[in-house]
C-alpha positions as CSV (number, residue, x, y, z in Angstrom):
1,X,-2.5,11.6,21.5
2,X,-2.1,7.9,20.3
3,X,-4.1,9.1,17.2
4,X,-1.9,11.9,16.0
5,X,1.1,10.2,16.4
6,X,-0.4,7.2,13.9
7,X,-1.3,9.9,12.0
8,X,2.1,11.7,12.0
9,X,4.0,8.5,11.3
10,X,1.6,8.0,8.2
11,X,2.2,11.8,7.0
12,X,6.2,11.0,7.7
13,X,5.9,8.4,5.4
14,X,4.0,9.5,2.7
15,X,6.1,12.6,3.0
16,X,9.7,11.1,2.5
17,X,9.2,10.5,-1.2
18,X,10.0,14.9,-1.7
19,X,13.4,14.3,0.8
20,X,14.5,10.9,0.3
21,X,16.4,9.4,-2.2
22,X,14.2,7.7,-4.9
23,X,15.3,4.5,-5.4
24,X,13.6,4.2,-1.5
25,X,9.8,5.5,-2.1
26,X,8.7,1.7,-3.2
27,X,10.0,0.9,0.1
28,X,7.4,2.8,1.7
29,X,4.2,1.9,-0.4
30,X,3.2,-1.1,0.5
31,X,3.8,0.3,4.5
32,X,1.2,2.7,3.9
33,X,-1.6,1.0,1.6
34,X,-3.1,-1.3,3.0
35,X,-4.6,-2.5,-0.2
36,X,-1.2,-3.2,-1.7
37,X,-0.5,-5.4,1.5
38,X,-3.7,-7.4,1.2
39,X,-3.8,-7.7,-2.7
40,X,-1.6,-10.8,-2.6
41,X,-2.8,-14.2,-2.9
42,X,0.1,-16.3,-1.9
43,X,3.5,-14.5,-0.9
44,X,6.4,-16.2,-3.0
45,X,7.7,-17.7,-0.3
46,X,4.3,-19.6,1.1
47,X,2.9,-17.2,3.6
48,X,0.0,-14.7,3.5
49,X,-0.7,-11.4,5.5
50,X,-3.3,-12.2,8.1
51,X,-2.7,-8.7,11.2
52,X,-1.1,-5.8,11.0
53,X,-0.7,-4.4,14.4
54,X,0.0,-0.3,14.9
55,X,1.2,0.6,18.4
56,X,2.6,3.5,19.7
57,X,5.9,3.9,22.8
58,X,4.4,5.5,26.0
59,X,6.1,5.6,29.2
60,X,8.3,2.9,28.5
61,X,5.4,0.0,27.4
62,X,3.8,-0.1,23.5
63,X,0.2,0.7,23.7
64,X,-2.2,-0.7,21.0
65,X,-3.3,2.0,18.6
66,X,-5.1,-0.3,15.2
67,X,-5.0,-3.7,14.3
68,X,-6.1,-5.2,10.9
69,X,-7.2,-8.3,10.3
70,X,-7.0,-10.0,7.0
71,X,-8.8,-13.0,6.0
72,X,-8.5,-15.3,2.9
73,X,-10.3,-18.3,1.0
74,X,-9.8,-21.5,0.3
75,X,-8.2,-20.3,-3.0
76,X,-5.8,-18.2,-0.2
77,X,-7.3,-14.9,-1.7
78,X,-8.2,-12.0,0.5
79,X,-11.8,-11.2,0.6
80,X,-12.0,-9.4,3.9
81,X,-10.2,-7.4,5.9
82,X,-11.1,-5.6,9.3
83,X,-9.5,-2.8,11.3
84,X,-10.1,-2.6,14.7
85,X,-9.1,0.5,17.5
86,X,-7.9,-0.2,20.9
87,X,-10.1,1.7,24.0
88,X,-7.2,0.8,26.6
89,X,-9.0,-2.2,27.8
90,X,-10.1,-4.6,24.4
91,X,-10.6,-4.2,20.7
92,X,-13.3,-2.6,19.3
93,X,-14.2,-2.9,15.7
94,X,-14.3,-0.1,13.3
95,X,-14.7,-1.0,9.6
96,X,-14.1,-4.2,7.9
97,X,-14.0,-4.0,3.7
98,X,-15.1,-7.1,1.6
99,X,-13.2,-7.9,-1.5
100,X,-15.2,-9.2,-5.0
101,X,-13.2,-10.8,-7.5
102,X,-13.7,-11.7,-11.1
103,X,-12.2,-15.0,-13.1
104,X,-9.1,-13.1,-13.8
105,X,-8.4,-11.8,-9.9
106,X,-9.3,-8.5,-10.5
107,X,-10.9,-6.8,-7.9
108,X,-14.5,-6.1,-9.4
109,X,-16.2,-4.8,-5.9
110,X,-15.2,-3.2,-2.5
111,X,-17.8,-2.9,0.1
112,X,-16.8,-1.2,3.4
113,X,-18.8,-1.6,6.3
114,X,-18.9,0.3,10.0
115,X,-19.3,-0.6,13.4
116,X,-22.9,0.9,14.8
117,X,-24.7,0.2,17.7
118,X,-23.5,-3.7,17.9
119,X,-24.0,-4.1,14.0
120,X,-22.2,-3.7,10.7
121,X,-23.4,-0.9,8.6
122,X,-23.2,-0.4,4.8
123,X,-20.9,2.6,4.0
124,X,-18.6,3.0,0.8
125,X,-18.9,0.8,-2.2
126,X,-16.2,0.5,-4.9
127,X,-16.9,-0.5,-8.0
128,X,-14.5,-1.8,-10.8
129,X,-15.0,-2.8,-14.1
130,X,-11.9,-4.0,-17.3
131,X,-11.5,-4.3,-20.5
132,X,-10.4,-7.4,-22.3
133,X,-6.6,-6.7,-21.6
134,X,-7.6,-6.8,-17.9
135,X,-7.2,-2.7,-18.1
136,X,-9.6,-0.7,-15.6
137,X,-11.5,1.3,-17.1
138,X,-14.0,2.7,-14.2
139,X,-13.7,2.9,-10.7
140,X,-17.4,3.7,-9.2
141,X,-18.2,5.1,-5.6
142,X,-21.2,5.1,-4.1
143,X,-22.2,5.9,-0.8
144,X,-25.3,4.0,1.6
145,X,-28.1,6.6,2.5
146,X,-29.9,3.6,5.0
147,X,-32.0,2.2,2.0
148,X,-29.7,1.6,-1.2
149,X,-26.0,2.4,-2.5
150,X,-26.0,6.0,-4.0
151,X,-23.6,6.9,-6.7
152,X,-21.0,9.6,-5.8
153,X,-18.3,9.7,-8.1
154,X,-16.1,7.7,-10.5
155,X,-13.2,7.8,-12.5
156,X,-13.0,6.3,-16.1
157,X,-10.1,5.4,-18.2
158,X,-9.7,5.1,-21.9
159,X,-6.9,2.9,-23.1
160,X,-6.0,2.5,-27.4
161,X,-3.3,-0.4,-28.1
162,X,-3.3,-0.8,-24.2
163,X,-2.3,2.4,-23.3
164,X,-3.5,4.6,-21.1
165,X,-5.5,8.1,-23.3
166,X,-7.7,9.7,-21.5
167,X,-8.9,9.5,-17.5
168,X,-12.1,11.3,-16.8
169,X,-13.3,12.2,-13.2
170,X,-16.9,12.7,-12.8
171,X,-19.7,13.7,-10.2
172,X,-22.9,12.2,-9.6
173,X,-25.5,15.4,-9.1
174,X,-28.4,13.2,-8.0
175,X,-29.6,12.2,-11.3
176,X,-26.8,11.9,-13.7
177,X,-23.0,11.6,-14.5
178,X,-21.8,15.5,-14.6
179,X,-17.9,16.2,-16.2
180,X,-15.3,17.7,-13.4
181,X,-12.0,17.2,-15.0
182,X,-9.7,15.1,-17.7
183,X,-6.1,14.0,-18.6
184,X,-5.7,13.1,-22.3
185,X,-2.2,11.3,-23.5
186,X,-1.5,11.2,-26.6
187,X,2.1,8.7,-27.7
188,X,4.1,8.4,-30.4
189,X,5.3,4.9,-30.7
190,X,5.4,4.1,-27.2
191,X,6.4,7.4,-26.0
192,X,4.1,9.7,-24.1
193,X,4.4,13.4,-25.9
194,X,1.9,15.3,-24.7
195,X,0.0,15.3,-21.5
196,X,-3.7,17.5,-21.8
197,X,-5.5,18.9,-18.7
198,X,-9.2,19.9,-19.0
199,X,-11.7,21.1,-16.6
200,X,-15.5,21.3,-17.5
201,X,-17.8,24.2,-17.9
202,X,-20.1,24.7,-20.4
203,X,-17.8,22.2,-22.6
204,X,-14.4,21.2,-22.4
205,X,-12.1,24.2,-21.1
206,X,-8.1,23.9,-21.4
207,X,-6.0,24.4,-18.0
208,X,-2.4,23.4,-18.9
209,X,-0.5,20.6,-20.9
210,X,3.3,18.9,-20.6
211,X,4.4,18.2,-24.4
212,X,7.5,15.4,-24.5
213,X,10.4,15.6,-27.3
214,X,12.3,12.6,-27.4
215,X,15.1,11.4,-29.5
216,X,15.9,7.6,-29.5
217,X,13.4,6.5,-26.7
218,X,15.5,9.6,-24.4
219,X,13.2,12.4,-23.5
220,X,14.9,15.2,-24.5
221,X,12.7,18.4,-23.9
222,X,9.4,18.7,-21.9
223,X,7.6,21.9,-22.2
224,X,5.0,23.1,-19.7
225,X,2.5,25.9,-21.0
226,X,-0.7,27.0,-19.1
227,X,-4.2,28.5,-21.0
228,X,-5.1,31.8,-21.1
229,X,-7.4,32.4,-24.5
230,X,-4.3,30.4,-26.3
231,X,-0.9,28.6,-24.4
232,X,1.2,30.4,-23.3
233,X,4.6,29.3,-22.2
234,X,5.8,28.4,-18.6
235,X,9.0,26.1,-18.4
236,X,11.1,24.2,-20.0
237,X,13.1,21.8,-19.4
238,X,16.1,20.0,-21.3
239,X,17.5,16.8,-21.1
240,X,20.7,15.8,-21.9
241,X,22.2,12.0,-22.2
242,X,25.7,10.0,-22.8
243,X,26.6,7.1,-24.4
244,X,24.8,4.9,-22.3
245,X,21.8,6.8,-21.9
246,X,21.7,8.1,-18.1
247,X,21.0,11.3,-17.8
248,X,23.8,13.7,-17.3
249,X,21.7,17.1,-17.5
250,X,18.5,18.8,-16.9
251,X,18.6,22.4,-17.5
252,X,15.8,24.6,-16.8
253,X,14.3,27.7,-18.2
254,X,11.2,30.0,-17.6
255,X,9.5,32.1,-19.9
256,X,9.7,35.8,-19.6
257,X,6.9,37.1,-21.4
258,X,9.0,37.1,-24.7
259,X,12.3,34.5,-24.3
260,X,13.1,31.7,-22.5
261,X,15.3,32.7,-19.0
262,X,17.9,29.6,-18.1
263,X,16.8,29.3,-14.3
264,X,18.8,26.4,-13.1
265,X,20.3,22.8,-14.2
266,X,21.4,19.0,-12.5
267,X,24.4,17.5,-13.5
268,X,24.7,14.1,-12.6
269,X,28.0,11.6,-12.6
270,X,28.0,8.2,-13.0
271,X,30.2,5.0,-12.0
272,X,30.9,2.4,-14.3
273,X,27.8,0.6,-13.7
274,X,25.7,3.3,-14.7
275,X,24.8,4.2,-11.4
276,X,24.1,8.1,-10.7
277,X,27.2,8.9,-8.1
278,X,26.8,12.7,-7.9
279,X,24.3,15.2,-9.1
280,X,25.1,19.1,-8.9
281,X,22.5,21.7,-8.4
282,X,23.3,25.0,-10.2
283,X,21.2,28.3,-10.0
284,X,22.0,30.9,-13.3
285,X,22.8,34.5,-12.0
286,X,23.5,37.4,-14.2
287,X,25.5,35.5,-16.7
288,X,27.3,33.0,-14.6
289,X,26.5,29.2,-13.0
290,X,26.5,29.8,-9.3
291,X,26.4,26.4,-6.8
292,X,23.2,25.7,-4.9
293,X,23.3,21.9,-4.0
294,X,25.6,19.0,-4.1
295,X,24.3,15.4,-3.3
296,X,26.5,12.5,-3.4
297,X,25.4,8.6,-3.4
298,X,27.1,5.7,-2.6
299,X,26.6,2.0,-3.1
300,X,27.6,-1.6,-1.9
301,X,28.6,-4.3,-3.8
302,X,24.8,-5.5,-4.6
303,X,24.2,-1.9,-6.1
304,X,22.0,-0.8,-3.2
305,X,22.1,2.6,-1.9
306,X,24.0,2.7,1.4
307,X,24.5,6.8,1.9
308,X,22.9,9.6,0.7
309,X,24.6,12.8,1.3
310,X,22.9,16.4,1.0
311,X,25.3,19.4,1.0
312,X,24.6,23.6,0.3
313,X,27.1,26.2,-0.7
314,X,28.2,28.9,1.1
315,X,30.2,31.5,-0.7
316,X,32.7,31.9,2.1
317,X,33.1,28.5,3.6
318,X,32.3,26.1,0.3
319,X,30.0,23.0,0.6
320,X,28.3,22.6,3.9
321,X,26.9,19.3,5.3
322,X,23.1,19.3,5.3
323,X,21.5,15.9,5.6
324,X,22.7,12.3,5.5
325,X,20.6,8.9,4.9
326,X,22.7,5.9,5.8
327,X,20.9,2.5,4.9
328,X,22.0,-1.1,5.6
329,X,20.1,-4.3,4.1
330,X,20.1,-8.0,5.2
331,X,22.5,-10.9,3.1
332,X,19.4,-11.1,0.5
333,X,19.1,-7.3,0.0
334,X,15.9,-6.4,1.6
335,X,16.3,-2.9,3.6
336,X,16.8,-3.5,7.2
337,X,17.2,0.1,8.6
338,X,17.5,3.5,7.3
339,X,18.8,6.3,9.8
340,X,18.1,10.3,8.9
341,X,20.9,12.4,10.3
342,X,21.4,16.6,10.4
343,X,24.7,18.5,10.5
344,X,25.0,20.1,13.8
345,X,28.2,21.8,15.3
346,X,30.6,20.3,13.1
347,X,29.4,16.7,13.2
348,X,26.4,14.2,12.3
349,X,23.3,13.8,14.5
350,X,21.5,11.7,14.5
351,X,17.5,12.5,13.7
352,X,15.0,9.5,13.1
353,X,15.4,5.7,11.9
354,X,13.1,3.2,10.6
355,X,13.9,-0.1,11.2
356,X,12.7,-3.3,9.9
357,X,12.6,-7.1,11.6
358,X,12.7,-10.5,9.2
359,X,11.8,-13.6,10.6
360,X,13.5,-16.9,9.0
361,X,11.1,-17.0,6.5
362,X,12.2,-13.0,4.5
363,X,8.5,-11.8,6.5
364,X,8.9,-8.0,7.6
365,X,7.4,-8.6,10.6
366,X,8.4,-4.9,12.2
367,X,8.2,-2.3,10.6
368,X,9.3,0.7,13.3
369,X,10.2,4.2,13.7
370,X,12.4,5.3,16.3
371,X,13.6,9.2,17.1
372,X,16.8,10.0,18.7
373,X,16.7,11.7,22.2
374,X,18.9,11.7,24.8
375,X,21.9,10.4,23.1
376,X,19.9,7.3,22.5
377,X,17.5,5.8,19.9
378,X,13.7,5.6,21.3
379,X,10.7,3.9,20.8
380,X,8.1,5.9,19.1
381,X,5.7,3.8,16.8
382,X,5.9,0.6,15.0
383,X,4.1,-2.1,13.0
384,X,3.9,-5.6,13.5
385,X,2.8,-8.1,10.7
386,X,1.4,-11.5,11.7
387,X,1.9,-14.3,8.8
388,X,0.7,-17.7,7.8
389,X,2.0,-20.7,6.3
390,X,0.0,-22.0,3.1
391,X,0.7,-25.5,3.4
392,X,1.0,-26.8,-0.3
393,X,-1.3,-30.1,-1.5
394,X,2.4,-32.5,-1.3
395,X,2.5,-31.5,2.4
396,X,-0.9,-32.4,3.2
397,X,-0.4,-35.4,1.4
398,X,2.5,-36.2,3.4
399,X,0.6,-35.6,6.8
400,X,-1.6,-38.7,6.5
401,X,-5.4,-39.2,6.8
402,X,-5.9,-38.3,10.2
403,X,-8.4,-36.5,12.5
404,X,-8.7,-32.8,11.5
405,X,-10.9,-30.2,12.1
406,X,-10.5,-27.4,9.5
407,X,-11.3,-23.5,10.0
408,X,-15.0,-22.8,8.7
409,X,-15.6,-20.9,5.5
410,X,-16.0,-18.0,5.2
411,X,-15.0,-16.6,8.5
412,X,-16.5,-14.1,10.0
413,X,-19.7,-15.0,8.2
414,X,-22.9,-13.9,8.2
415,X,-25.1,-15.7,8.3
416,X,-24.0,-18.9,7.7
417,X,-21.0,-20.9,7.6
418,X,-19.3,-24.3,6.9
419,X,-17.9,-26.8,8.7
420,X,-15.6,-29.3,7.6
421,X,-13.7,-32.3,9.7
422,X,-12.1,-35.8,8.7
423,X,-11.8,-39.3,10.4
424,X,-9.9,-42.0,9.6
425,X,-11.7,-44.6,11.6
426,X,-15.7,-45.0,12.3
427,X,-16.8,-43.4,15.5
428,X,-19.3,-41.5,17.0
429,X,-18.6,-37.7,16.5
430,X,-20.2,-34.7,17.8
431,X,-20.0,-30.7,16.8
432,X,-21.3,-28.6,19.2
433,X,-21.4,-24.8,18.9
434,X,-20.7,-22.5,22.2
435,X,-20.5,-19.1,22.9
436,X,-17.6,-17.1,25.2
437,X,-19.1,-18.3,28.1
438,X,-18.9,-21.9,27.2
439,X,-22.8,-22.5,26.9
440,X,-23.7,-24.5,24.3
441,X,-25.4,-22.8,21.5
442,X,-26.4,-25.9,19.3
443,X,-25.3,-29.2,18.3
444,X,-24.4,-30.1,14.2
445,X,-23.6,-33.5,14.7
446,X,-24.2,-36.3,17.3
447,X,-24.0,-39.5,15.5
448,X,-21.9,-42.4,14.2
449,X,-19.9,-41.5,11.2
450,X,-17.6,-44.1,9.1
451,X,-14.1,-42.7,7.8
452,X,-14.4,-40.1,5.7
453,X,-14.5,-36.5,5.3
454,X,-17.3,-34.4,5.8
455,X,-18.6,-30.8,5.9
456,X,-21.8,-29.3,7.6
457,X,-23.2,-26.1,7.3
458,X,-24.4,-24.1,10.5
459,X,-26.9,-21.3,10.3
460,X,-26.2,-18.2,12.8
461,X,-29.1,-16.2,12.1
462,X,-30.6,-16.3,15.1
463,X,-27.8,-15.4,17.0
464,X,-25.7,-11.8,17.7
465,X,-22.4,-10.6,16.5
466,X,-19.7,-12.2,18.0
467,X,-16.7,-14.8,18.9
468,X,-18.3,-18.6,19.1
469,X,-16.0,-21.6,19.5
470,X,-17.2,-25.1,17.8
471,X,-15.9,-28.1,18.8
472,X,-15.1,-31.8,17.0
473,X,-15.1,-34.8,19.8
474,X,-14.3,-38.1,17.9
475,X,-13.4,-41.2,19.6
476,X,-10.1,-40.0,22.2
477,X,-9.6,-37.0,19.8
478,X,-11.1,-33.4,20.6
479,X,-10.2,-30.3,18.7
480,X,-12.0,-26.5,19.0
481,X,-11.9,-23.6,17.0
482,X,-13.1,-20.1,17.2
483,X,-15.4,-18.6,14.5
484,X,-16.3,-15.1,14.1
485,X,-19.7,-13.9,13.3
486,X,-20.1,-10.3,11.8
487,X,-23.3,-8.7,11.1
């Protein structure tokens, strides 16, 4: 049940982009992706994603659902991250992914791994590869069958003056690289004007094709025509521009057989800052504009959508209320909650709401959705994001030469890992490994050491997957910390 509402909330969300106003789908992406929210190296405000927590409202307590766990390197880049499932007792892991990068931070290789049997098993592989102006050009997936990675399919992309031509999809039939589908582009200055879709038979077979008009940068006319021995037409649609180039009218035709039949047309209205304020929805019957939509938008004084307003016709009673978005944001305009609501018996009721949390920092560290039952908002599933600080070279400065005992890298590790500590005065210093238990699994150091820093490395081979705990004792000063091993 905790499953399929996860899976619901991720459907909802992916979802809103066809009901929602659209100014608000980028809101959503980097919810939903988790490789959007684990691309970053250093947020701009110091901090990097290290958990993102789903959980799920049942009888009155949040339940665990998924956590992920994101982990970064000394250059505070994200090479793996795990996802975990809760089995109402403890975390049990599910699939980590481990991130390759080249010189320029592109992402050249991403392995994903599953939890068998007590070990890590191969089981996707993403391959990347760029041109020069750090363009992809092919994204290769292969799939582990036990003995070696096995090529399933790719995608490659051809770029000319650093656009984007042609994107090819292909199939791997067991020995070779077989043709499923294309998109050519072909521009015009900087303008896109015609958009090709093939599909592969015996040779390159035409599907359908969008061709752009524009005039002055403004796309005037786009033309959509299908194949059928030659291209025939399908729609049309025209745009139509002021002054100040918004767009004040898209009128739409379909092709008949032997003219083009106006179907329906947008207006929109602006305010003085440009900024779309109404936008009418018009159906052509017999010879004559008839209403079919009305949907009004209105702004605060950063700009920022506040309320979104969906209305029909009725050709008795007028405009009828439909659906309502009302959003508010914090003081530095990030979205704090956003609150779906239906017309009901003469009045607004409320529907769904997702809600965000901000620490001091600007970190979205809840991201929740809540339903309305009862006369009352309720929990129904939410995400929590765990953050931390990078502290910057002037700060560490700042802190002194003093006993330390930093995190090993990489962690988790397999099989081996380093260890790293500083002292400012001589003393004798031990590292001992342990296991959950608190048995000692080895010692890395027992021995006097002058002031100085220092790094050991410490070889896990012969030991299981696991949590293991290693611990500095220097003088009067004692620090441990946990380490993960992942096979």
């Amino acid at each position: 049940m905790r499953l399929q509402h996860i899976t619901f909330f991720i459907m909802f969300l992916a979802q809103l982009g066809y009901t929602q106003p659209d100014n608000l789908n980028s809101v959503l992406e980097n919810k939903i992706n988790s490789r959007t929210l684990t691309s970053y190296k250093v947020l701009d405000n110091g901090f990097i994603l290290t958990e993102t927590l789903e959980q799920i409202w049942e009888n009155g307590n949040w339940l665990n659902v998924t956590r992920y766990s994101h982990f970064y390197d000394l250059s505070n880049i994200n090479y793996l991250s795990t996802k975990e499932t809760w089995d109402s007792t403890a975390w049990v892991f599910e699939l980590q992914t481990w991130y390759t990068y080249d010189a320029n931070g592109n992402t050249t290789e991403e392995l994903s791994k599953i939890w068998d049997n007590g070990n890590w098993v191969n089981s996707v592989r993403l391959l990347n590869e760029y041109d020069v102006n750090q363009n992809i050009i092919s994204e290769t997936y292969q799939n582990w069958d036990a003995i070696d990675w096995i090529n399933f399919e790719r995608y490659l992309y051809t770029f000319t003056d650093n656009k984007l031509t042609e994107h090819l999809y292909q199939q791997w039939d067991g020995g070779n690289w077989t043709n499923d589908y294309r998109h050519q582009y072909t521009f015009s200055s900087n303008n896109l004007i015609e958009e090709l879709y093939q599909t592969w038979g015996s040779g390159w077979v035409n599907e359908y094709r969008y061709q752009y008009t524009f005039s002055s940068n403004n796309l005037t006319e786009e033309l959509y025509q299908t194949w059928q021995s030659g291209w025939l037409n399908s729609t049309l649609d025209l745009h139509t521009y002021d002054g100040n180039n918004n767009e004040i009218e898209i009128e739409s035709k379909i092709w008949n057989g032997s003219e083009w039949v106006i179907e329906e047309r947008f207006t929109n209205q602006y305010s003085n800052g440009n900024l779309m304020v109404v936008t009418l929805q018009e159906g052509w019957i017999d010879t004559i504009w008839s209403n079919i939509g009305l949907y009004t938008k209105y702004y605060n004084y950063n700009n920022s959508l506040i309320e979104y307003i969906s209305q029909y016709w009725h050709s008795a009673n007028g405009w009828i209320n439909q659906q309502r978005w009302l959003l508010s944001y914090t003081t530095d305009n990030q979205l704090l909650d956003w609150t779906t609501q239906f017309w009901y018996s003469a009045q607004w009721e409320n529907f769904s709401k997702l809600k965000s949390v901000f620490d001091n920092y600007g970190n979205q560290i809840i991201y929740a959705w809540e339903v309305w039952e009862n006369s009352a908002w309720q929990n129904h599933v939410q995400l929590l994001f765990i953050y931390t600080l990078v502290s910057s070279v002037e700060e560490d400065l700042l802190n002194g030469f003093n006993y330390s005992l930093s995190q090993n890298h990489p962690n988790p590790f397999n099989p081996s890992t380093k260890i790293s500590w500083q002292s400012p005065t001589g003393s004798h210093q031990t590292i001992k490994v342990f296991d959950v238990l608190g048995n000692e699994i080895a010692t890395l150091i027992d021995e006097y050491k002058p002031a100085g820093s220092y790094e050991i490395n410490f070889d896990a081979s012969k030991l299981s997957s696991g949590v293991y705990f290693y611990q500095l004792k220097a003088g009067n000063y004692l620090e441990t910390k946990k380490m993960i091993l992942l096979r």
